[in-house]
N, C-alpha and C positions, 0 to 999 in steps of 0.2 A: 408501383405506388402502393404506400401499408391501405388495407382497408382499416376498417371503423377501430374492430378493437385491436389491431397492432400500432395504431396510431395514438390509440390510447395508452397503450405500454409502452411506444418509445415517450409518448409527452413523461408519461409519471418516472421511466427512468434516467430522464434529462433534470428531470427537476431534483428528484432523490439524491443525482448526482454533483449536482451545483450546491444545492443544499450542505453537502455533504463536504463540496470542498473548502464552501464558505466556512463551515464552521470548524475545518484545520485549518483556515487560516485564519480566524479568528484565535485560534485558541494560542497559533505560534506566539501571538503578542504577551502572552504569560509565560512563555518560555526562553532559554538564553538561546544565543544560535545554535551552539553546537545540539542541545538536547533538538532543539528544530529538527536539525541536516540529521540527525538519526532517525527521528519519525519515520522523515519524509522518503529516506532508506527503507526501511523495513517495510515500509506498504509494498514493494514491490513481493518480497517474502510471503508477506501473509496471505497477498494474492494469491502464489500458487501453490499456498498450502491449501489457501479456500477452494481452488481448483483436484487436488487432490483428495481433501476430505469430499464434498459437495459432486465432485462429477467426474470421480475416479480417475483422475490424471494417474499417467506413467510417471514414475519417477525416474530419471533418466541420469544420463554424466552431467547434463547441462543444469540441470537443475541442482545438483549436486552442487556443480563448480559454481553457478552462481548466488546460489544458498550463504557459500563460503565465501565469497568476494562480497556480499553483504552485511556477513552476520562478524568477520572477523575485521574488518576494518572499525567498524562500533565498536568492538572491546577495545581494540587499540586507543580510539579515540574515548573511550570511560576512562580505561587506564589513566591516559595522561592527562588528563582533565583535575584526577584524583590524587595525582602528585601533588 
């Protein structure tokens, strides 16, 4: 069981977080789908870049390769958007 103040860290990072998701998903309703479905992509990227700048992650193959299965299916999908 969290005592006093981890239970106050998890309340304020539950709320930070709902907050947080309420308002991408507020914002997707100004956006078309496709610009959405890339957002909603790169969050995972930025995650673990924020992990590596923030608290020295390794950067590794998987990271690597999933970097790349993120970031290059978005170009594709700008590309052809652009045609």
């Amino acid at each position: 069981m969290p005592d006093k103040s981890e239970f106050i860290l998890l309340t304020l990072s539950s709320l930070t977080a709902t907050a947080g998701q309420w308002v991408l998903t507020y914002g997707m309703k100004f956006v078309s789908a496709t610009v959405s479905s890339i957002i909603s992509m790169t969050r995972i990227f930025f995650a673990a870049m924020f992990g590596i700048i923030l608290f020295n992650d390794t950067i590794d193959i998987f990271i690597i390769i999933g970097a790349a299965l993120i970031i290059i299916p978005n170009i594709l999908i700008l590309k052809e958007k652009n045609k």
